[in-house]
C-alpha positions in Angstrom: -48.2 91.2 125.9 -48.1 90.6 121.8 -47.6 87.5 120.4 -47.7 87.2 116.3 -52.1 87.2 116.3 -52.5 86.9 119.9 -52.4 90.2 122.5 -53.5 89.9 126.0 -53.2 92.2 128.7 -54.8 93.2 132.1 -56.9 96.4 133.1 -57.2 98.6 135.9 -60.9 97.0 136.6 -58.9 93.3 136.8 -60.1 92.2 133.6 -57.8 90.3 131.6 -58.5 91.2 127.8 -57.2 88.9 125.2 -57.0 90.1 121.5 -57.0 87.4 118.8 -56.5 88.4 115.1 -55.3 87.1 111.8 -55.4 83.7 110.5 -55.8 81.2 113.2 -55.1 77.6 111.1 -52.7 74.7 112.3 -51.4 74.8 108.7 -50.2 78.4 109.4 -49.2 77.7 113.1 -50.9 78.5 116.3 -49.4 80.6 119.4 -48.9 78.5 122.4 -51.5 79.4 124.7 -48.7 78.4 128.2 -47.8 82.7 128.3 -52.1 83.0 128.8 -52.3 80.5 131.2 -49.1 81.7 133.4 -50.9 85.2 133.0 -54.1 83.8 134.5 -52.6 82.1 137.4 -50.8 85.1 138.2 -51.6 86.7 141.4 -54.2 88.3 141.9 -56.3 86.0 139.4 -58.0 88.4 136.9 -61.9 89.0 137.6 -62.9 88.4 134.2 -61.1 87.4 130.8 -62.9 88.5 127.9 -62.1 87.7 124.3 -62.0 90.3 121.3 -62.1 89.0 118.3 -63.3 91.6 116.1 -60.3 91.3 113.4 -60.2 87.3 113.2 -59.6 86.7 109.6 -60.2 82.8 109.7 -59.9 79.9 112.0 -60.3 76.0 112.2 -59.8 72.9 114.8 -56.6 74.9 115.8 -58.5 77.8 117.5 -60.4 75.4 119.2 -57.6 73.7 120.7 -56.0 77.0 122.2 -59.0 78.1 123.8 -60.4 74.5 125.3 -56.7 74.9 126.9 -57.4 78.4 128.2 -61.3 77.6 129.3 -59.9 74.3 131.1 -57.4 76.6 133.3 -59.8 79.1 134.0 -62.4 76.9 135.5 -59.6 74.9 137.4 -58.6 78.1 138.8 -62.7 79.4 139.0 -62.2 82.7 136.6 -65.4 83.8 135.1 -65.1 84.2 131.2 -67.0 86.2 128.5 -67.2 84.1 125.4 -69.7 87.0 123.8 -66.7 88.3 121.7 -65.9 85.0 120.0 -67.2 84.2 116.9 -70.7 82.5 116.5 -69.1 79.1 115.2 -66.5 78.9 117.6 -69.0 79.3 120.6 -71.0 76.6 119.9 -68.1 73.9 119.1 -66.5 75.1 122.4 -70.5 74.0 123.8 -71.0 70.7 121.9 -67.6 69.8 123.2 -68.1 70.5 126.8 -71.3 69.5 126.6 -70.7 65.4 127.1 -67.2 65.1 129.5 -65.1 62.7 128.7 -65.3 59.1 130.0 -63.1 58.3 133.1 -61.0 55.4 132.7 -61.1 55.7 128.9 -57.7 56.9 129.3 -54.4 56.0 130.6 -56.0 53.1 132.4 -53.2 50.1 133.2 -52.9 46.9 131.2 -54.8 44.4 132.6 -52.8 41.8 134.7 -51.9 38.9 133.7 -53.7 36.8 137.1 -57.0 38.9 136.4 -57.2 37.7 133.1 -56.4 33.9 133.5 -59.1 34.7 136.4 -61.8 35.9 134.0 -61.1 33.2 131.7 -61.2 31.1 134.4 -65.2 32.4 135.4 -66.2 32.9 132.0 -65.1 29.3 131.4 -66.9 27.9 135.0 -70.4 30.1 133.4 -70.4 28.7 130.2 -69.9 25.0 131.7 -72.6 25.8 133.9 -75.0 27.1 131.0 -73.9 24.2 128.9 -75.2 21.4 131.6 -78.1 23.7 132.2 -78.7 23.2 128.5 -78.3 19.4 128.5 -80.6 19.0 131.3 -82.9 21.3 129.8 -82.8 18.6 126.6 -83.3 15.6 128.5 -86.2 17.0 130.4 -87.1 17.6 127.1 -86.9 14.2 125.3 -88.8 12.7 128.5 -92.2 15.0 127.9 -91.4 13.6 124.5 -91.7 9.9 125.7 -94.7 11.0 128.1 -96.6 11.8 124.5 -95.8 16.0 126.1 -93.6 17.4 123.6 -95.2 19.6 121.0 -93.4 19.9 118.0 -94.3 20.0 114.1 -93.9 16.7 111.9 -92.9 18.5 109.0 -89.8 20.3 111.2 -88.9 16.8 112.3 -89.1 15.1 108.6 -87.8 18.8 107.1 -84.8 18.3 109.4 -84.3 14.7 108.7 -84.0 15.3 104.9 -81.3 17.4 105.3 -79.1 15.6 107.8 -79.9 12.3 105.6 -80.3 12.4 102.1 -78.9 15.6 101.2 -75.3 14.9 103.4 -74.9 11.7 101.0 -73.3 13.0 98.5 -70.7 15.0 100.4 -70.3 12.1 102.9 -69.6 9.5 99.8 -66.9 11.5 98.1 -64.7 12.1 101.4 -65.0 8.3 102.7 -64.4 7.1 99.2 -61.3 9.4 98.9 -60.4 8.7 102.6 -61.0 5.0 102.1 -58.3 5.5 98.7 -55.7 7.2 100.9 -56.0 4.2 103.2 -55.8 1.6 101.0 -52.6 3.6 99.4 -50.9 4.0 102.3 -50.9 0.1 103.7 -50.1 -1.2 100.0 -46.8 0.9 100.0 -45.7 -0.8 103.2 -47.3 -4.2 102.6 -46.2 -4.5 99.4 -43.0 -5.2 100.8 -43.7 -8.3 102.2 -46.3 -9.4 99.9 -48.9 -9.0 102.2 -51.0 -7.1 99.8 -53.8 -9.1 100.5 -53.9 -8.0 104.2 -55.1 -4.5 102.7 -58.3 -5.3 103.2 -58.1 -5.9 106.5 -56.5 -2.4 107.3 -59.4 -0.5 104.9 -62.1 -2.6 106.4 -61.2 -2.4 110.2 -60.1 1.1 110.2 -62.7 2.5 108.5 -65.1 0.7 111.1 -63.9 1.1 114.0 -63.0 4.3 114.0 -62.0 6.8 110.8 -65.8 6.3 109.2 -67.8 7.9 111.9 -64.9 10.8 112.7 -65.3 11.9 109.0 -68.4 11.5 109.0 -68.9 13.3 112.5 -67.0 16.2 111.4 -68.6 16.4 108.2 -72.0 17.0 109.9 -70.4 19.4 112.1 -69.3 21.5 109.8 -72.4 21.3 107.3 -75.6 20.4 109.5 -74.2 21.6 113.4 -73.2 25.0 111.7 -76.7 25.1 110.0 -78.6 24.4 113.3 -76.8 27.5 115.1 -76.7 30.2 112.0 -80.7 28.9 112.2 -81.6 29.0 116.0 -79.2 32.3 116.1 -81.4 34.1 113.2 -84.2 33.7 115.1 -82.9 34.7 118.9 -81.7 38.1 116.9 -85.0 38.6 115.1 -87.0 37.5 118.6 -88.4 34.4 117.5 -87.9 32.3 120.3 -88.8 35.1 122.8 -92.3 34.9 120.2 -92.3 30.8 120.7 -91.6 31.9 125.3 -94.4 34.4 125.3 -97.3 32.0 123.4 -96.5 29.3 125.9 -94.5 27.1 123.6 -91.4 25.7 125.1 -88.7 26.4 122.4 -86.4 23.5 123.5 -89.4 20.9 122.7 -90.5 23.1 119.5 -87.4 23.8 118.0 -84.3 21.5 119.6 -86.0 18.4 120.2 -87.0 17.4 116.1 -83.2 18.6 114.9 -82.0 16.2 117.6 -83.5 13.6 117.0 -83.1 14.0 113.3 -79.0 14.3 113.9 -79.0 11.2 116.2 -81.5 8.8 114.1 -79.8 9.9 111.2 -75.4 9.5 112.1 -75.7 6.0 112.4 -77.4 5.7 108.3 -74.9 8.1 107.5 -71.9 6.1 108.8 -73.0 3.0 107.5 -73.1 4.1 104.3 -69.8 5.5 105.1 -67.9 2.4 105.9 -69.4 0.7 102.6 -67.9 3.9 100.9 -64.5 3.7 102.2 -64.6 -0.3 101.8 -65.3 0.8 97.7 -62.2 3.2 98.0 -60.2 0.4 99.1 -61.2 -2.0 96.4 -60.3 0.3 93.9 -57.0 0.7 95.2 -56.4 -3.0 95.7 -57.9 -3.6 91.9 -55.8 -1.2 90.5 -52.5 -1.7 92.2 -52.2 -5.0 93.5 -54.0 -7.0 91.1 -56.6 -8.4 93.9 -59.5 -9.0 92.3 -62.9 -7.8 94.0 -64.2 -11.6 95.3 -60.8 -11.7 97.1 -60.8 -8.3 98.6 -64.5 -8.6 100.0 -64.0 -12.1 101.0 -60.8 -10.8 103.1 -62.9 -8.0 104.4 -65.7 -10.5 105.2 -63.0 -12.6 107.5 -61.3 -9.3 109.1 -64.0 -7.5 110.4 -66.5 -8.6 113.3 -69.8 -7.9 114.1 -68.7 -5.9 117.2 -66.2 -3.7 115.3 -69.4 -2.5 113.4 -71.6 -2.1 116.4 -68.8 0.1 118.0 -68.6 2.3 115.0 -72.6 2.8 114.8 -72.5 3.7 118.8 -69.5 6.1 118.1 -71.5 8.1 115.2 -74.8 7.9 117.3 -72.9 9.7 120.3 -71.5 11.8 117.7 -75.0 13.1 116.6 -76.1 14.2 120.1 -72.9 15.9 120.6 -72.9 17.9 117.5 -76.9 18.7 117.6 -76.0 19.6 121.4 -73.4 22.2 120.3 -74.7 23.8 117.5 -78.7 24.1 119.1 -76.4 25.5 122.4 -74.7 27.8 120.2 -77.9 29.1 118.3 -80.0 29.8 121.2 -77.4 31.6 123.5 -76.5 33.7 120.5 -76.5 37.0 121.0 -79.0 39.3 118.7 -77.1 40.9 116.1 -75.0 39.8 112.7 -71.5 39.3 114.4 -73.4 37.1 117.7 -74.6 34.8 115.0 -71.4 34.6 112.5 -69.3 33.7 116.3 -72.1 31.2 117.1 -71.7 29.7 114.0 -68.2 29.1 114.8 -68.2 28.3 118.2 -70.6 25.4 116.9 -68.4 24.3 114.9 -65.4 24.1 116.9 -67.4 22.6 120.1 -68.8 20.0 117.8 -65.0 18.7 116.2 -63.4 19.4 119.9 -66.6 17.4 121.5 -66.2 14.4 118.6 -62.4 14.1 119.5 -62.6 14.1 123.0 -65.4 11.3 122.6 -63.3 9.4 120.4 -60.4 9.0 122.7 -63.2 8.0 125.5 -64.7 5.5 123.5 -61.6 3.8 121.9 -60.1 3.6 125.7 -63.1 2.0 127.0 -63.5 -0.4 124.2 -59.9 -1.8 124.8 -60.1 -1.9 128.4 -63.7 -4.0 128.1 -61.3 -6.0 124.7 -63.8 -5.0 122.4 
């Protein structure tokens, strides 16, 4: 049978011969190789199909397909075929391609259900609680062999990592409780402005920012500048094997390289939200100087009576808590990162997202404690 480029036909020995010439390219079109196959399933199956292909003109990717099609049938069906008569190029493609099979599964599988994956999530989420307590043990351990006089660490890490959750967060931490502290003070002199309460300003700035707004801004200002740090820098060195270096010389990594950013973070929050709440108080004076004519003796002095001693005491416990949690979650992060670019760009995330998720939740603990004890 003749078909445009493509002849095939049976001998008397049971061969079947098929005859390919002309230009076989998909721009030109390609024969449909379903008369071949038919042919080949035919009863009796041919002993042999050889290929002629001695006036082929060209041939590209669409070649290949027809024949991959009319190999495939012939070893479903067990025909032996003589590739000798095809052209050098086109037998080895046809080898490379058969040489690795295709995946199973790859295709066709189903969508995944919709109970399996709130399943997974559910496991992945019961590992990674499991990990995350491991870890926290693993850090109190830690901070005891530190009291026992056990811990090895380096000084200069400790001091190095205190510098730059201390001094070099001030200027960052200034500027948003000042502006913070402004938005405040804005805010209540709209309202109390009405009832010429202006006065009572103040006390909204200086108990507000106390209490509770100074050590969530700063909180999540550390999170996103030192807790983000600590994982893209525990997360560089799990990908480039440091820490398995620190494991094989003996050296615990959670004493040599957690313990000195925790305790930088935790000693450190409470400085950094004091100076906060003096901030915010400065934002507030501005605004009451400004636009309600209070002068600064009468806004401090109206500070000085609103606030208590415990309202600043529960703000310096907030930020301190604060600091362990967002040390916590960004050394988690960093050392369980995985060891290429992309594990630590997503543990630098996940750190930050832990550490504002973990501050909020502890917020909402603390300020429903404190009013149940009436602090």
């Amino acid at each position: 049978m003749k078909q445009l480029d493509l002849e095939y036909a049976r001998k008397p020995d049971g061969t079947l011969h098929v005859a390919l010439a002309g230009e076989w390219k998909l721009g030109r079109g390609i024969p449909a190789p379903q008369g071949i196959i038919e042919e080949i399933g035919k009863s009796p199956l041919p002993r042999r199909v050889i290929f002629e292909t001695g006036v082929l003109a060209s041939w590209d990717s669409g070649l290949l397909t027809f024949l991959s099609s009319v190999l495939s049938r012939c070893t479903q069906l067990g025909v032996e075929v003589d590739r000798q008569g095809l052209p050098e190029g086109v037998r080895r493609l046809l080898a490379l391609a058969s040489a690795v099979p295709a995946r199973a599964g790859r295709r066709g599988s189903e969508p995944e259900l919709v109970l399996a994956r709130v399943g997974n999530a559910a496991i992945a989420w019961w590992i990674a609680c499991g990990d995350m307590l491991a870890f926290i043990g693993e850090a109190f351990l830690s901070l005891l062999r530190l009291l026992a006089g056990k811990a090895r660490f380096r000084r200069s890490d400790f001091l190095l990592a205190v510098q730059d959750c201390g001094a070099r967060s001030l200027p960052i931490v200034a500027l948003i409780n000042l502006l913070v502290g402004l938005i405040l003070a804005f805010v209540g002199a709209i309202e109390l402005r009405r009832f010429g309460a202006q006065i009572y300003v103040a006390d909204l700035v200086g108990i507000g920012m106390l209490r509770d707004i100074a050590p969530i801004m700063t909180g999540i200002i550390v999170t996103g500048r030192t807790g983000a740090s600590f994982a893209a820098q525990l997360g560089t060195m799990e990908a480039n094997q440091e820490i398995d270096a620190l494991r094989t010389l003996g050296i615990p990594p959670m004493d040599f390289l957690v313990l000195p950013r925790l305790l930088a973070l935790s000693l450190m929050m409470p400085l950094l939200c004091l100076y906060a709440d003096l901030m915010g108080i400065a934002g507030g004076l501005v605004v009451a100087g400004s636009m309600l004519g209070i002068s600064p003796v009468q806004y401090l002095l109206e500070t000085k009576h609103a606030i208590r001693l415990n309202d600043l005491f529960l703000g310096l416990f907030m930020s301190a808590v604060f600091g362990v949690l967002v040390a916590l979650a960004g050394c988690l992060r960093g050392v369980r990162s995985g060891r290429s670019a992309s594990a630590v760009g997503e543990a630098t995330t996940s750190a930050v997202v832990t550490g504002i998720v973990s501050i909020v939740v502890a917020t909402a603990i603390i300020t429903g404690i404190s009013y149940v004890l009436g602090i």
